[in-house]
C-alpha positions in Angstrom: -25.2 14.4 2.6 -23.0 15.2 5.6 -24.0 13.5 9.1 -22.3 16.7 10.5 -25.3 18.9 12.1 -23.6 20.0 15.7 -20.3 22.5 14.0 -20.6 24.8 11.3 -18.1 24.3 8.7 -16.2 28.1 8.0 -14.5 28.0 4.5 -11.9 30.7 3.4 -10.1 31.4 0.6 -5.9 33.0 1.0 -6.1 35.1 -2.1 -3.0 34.9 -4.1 -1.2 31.6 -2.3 -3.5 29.4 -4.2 -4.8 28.4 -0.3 -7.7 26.8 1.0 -8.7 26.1 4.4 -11.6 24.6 6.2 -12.4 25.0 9.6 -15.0 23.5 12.1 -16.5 25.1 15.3 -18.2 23.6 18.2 -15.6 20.4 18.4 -17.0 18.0 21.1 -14.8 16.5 23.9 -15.5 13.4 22.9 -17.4 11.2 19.4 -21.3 11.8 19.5 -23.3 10.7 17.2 -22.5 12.2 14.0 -19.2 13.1 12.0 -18.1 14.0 8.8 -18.3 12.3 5.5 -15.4 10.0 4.5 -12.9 12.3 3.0 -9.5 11.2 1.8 -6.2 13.8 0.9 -5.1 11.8 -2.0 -6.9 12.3 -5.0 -9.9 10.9 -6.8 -9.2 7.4 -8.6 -8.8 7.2 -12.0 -11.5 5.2 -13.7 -11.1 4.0 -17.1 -13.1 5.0 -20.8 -14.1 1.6 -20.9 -17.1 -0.9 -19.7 -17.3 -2.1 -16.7 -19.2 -4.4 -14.5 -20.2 -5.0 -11.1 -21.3 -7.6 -8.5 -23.9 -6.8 -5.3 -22.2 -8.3 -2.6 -24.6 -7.3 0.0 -28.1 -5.3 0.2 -29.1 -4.9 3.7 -29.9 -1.3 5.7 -28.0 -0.9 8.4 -30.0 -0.4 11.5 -27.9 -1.5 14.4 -24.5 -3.1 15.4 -26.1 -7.2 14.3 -22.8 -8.5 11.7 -24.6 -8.5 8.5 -24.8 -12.4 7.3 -24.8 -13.1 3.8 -23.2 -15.8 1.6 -20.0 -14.0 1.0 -16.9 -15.7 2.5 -13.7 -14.0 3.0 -10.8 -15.7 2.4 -9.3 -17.4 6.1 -5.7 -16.1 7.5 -0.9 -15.2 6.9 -1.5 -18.4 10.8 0.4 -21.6 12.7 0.6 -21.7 16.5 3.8 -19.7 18.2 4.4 -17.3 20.8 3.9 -14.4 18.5 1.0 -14.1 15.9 2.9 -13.4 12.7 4.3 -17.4 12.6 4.8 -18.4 8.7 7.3 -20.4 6.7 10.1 -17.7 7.0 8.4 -15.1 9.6 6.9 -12.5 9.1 9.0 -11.0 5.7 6.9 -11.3 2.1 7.8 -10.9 -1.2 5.1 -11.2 -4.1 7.1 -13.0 -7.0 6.5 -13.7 -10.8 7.6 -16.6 -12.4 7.9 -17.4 -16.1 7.6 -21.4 -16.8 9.1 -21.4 -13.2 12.0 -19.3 -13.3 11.8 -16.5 -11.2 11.2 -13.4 -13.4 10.3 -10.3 -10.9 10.2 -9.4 -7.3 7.9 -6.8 -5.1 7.4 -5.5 -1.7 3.5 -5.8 -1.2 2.2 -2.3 0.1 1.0 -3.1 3.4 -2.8 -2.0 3.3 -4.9 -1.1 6.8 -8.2 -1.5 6.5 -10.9 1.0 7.9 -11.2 -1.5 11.5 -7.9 -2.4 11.7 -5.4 -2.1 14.8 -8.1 -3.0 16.7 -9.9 0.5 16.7 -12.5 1.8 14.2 -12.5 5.5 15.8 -9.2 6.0 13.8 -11.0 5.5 10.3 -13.6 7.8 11.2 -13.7 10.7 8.2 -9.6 9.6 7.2 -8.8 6.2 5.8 -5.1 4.9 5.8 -3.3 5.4 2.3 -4.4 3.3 -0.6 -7.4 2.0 2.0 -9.6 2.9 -1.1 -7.2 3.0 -3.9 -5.5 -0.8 -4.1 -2.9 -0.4 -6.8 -1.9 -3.7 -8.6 1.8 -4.6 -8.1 3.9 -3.7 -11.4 6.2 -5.4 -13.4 8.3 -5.5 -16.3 8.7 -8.4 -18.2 10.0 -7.0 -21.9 13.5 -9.3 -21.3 11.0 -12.2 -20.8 8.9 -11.0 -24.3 10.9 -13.0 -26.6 10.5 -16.1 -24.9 6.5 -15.7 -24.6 6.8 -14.9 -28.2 8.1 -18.3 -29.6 4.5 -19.9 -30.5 4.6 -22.2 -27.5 2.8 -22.0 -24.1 3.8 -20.8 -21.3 3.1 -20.4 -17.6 3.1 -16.8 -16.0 2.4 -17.7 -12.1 2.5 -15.0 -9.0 3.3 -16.3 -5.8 3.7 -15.2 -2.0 7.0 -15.8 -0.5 6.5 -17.0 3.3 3.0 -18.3 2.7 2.5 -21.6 3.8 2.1 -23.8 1.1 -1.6 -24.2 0.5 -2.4 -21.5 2.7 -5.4 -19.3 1.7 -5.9 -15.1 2.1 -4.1 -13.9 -0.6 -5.4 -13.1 -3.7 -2.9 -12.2 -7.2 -5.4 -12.0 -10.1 -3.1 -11.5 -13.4 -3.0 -8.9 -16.0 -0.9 -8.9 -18.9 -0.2 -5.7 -21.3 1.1 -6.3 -24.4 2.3 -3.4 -26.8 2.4 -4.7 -30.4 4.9 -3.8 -32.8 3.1 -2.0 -35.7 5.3 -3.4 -38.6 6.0 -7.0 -37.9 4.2 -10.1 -37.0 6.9 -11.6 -35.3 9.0 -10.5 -33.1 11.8 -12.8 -32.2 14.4 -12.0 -28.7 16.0 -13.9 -26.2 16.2 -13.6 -22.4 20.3 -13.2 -22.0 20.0 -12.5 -18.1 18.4 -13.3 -15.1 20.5 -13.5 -12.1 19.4 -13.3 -8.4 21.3 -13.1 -4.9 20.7 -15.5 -2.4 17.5 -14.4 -0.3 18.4 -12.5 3.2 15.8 -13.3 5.8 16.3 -13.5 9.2 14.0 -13.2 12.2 15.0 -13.5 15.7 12.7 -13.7 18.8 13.8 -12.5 22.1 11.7 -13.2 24.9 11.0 -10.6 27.8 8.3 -8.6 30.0 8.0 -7.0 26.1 8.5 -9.6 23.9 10.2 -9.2 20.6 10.5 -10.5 17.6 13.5 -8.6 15.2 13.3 -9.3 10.9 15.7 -8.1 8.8 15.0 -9.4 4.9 16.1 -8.5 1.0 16.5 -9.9 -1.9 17.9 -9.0 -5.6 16.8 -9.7 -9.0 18.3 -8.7 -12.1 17.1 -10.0 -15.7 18.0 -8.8 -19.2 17.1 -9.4 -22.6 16.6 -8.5 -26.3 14.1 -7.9 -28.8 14.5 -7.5 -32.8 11.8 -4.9 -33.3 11.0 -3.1 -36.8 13.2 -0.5 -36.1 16.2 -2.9 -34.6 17.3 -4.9 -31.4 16.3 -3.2 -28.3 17.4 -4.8 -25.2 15.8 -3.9 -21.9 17.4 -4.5 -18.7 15.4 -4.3 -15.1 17.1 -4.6 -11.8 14.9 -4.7 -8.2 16.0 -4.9 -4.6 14.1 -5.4 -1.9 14.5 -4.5 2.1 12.7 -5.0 5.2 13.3 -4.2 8.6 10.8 -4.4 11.5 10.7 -4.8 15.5 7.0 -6.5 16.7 6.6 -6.1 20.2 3.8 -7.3 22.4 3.9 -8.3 26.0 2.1 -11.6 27.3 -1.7 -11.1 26.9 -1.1 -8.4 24.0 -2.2 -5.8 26.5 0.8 -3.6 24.2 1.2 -4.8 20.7 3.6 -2.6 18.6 5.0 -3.0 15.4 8.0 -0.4 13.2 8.7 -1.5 10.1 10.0 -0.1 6.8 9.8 -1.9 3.5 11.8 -0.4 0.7 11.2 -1.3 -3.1 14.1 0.2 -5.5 13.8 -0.6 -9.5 15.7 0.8 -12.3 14.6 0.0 -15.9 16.8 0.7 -18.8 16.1 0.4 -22.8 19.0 0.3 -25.0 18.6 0.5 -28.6 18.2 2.9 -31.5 18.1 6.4 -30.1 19.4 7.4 -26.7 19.5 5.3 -24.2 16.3 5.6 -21.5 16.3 4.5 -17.5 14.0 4.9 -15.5 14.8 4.6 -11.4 12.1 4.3 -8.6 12.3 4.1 -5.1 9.6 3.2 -3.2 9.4 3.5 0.8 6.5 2.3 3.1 6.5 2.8 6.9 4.4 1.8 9.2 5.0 2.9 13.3 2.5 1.9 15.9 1.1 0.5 19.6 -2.2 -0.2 20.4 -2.0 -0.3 24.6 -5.0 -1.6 26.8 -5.2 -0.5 30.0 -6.3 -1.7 33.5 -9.6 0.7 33.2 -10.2 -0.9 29.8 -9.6 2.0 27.6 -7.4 0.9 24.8 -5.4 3.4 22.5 -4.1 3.1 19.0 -1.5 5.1 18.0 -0.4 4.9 14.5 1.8 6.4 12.0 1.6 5.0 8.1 3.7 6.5 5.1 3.5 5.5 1.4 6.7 7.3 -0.3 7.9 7.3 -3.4 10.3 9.2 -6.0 10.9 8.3 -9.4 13.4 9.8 -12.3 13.6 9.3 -15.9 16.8 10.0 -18.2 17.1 9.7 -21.8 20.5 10.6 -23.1 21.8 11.1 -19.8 19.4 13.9 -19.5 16.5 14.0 -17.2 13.1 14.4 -19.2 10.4 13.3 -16.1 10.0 12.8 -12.6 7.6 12.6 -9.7 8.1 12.4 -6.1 5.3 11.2 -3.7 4.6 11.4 0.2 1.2 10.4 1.8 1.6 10.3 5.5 -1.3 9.5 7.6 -1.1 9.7 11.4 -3.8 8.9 14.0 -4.2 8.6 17.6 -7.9 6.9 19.0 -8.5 5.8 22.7 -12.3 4.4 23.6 -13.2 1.9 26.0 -13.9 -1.7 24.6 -16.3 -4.2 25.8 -19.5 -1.7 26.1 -22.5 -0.6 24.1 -21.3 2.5 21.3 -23.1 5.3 23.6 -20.5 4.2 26.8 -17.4 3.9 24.7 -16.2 7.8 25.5 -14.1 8.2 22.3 -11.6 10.9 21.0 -9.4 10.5 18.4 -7.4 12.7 16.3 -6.3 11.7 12.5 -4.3 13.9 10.1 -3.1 12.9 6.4 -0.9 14.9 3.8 -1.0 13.7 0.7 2.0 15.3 -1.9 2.5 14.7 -5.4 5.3 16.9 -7.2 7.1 16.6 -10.4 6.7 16.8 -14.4 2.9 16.8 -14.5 2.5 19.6 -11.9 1.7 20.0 -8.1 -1.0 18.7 -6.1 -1.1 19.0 -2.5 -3.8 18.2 0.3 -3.6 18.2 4.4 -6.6 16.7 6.5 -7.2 16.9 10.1 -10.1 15.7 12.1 -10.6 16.0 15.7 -13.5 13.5 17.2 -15.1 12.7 13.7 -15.2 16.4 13.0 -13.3 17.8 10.0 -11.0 21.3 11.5 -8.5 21.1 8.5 -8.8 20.9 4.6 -6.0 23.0 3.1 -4.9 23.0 -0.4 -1.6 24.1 -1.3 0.9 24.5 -4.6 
């Protein structure tokens, strides 16, 4: 049931645009005590027709702002001493790898999830979570060139790893799935891996010291690996090629009183199947932004403003002709000032969040804007 008992919530309905808006009255100059329910643009996660199971991690009422203690230990941070808090192996770039029997097999660009408290202000998250904040997708990938090596009859090692980790270094987590499709009309299935080729990693960060400190990355890397199958219905051989890019400016002066960050990672795979029938690729490109400065002033008010995008496009062609596609953009922008180091009821908060969450292509159209203004929900519009 809603918190929400100081606005009355107007709902309307555009006929004939397929339109629906929400509107709130009575909008406070600053957070009270009550706000919306958590709502989110994107759509509700998918849950599978199967069993599942679930472990209490905590059962405790909450009653007022004592950290709950319990057993449960998260894992400790990716951090070694420098003059900037992002100090790893290679800096601040990271690339989540598969290996097969320790040669490298696929490469990612790990989405890079904000929790509901982070950037150092909670009034953000209030009603609007950042993208994927609830909905943590497992990193994809293809390893059909590698499937007629795993299918000799020996073991093998599959292992996921975290490029510019420190070796030994806890706080992330890359539990592994494998899917296997099974050909219906033979028991064995014999193939060979005939490529796997990578370019030599780009990774460079450089630190320029200043009355704004700065510390500049620019990263990619390249993987491309090939290979055959000799299926019931003939050799199929599957090719998948993925490049990675990151660029990103952290900027913080002495005492963190600003701390900025602008980065943009960029994930680009194609996948192509040769065999009987026509040939089949599939390309995606994959763009995550994230654009932001949290500022504390000499009055102690300290501001977050923040700008997060999770974009992504994706084509299929069989034959040379184009048979699916989708193209994705969830952009979530926020901007939250209270004053830190006093009890909740002298904090004085305002914030302002918005998120647009767009999903066109083959399957159909969805479409969904939020806005919030001090915890109070003034937009919900539907659209397509």
């Amino acid at each position: 049931m809603s918190m929400l008992t100081g606005a009355t919530l107007v709902v309307s309905a555009l006929f004939g645009t397929g339109t629906q808006a929400a509107q709130a009255a009575d909008v406070s100059a600053e957070f009270g005590t009550d706000w919306h329910d958590l709502v989110t643009a994107a759509p509700p996660v998918d849950r599978p027709h199967t069993k599942s199971c679930q472990v209490t991690l905590a059962d405790a009422r909450f009653r007022d702002f004592t950290p709950y203690r319990g057993a449960y230990t998260p894992p400790k941070p990716v951090a070694d001493p420098a003059p900037y808090a992002c100090k790893a192996d290679r800096g601040p770039y990271r690339e989540v790898r598969i290996s097969v029997d320790g040669r490298l097999a696929g490469i990612a660009a790990p989405f890079p999830n904000v929790w509901t408290g982070g950037w150092s202000n909670p009034f953000l998250w209030y009603v609007v979570p950042a993208p994927r904040a609830f909905d943590v997708r497992p990193i994809e990938y293809d390893l059909t060139p590698f499937a007629g090596l795993l299918n000799d009859g020996r073991p093998h090692r599959v292992e996921v790893s975290v490029l510019g980790v420190p070796a030994g270094q806890s706080g992330w987590s890359a539990p592994v799935n494998v899917l296997v499709w099974q050909d219906a009309h033979r028991a064995h299935v014999p193939g060979a891996l005939t490529e796997d080729r990578a370019t030599g990693l780009a990774d460079s960060s450089t630190f320029t010291p200043g009355a704004e400190n700065r510390v500049h990355t620019e990263a990619g890397h390249r993987l491309a690996v090939s290979g055959h199958l000799d299926t019931s219905h003939g050799r199929v051989t599957t090719t998948v090629t993925r490049t990675l890019a990151h660029s990103s400016v952290h900027r913080w002066t002495d005492g963190e009183a600003v701390d900025g960050l602008d980065a943009t990672w960029t994930d680009d795979e194609a996948v192509g199947v040769a065999g009987r029938g026509p040939a089949r690729t599939t390309r995606t490109h994959r763009t995550y932004t994230m654009n932001g400065a949290t500022t504390l002033g000499a009055d102690d008010r300290l501001r977050t403003v923040l700008t997060l995008g999770d974009r992504a496009s994706a084509v299929t062609r069989e034959g040379g002709r184009r048979t699916a596609w989708s193209r994705l953009d969830d952009t979530y922008s926020g901007d939250a000032t209270y004053t830190v180091d006093v009890p909740r009821d002298q904090r004085h908060a305002v914030g302002t969040s918005a998120e647009r969450y767009r999903l066109l292509g083959s399957d159909g159209c969805y479409d969904r804007s939020l806005t919030t203004v001090q915890g109070v929900l003034t937009e919900d519009r539907s659209r397509c």
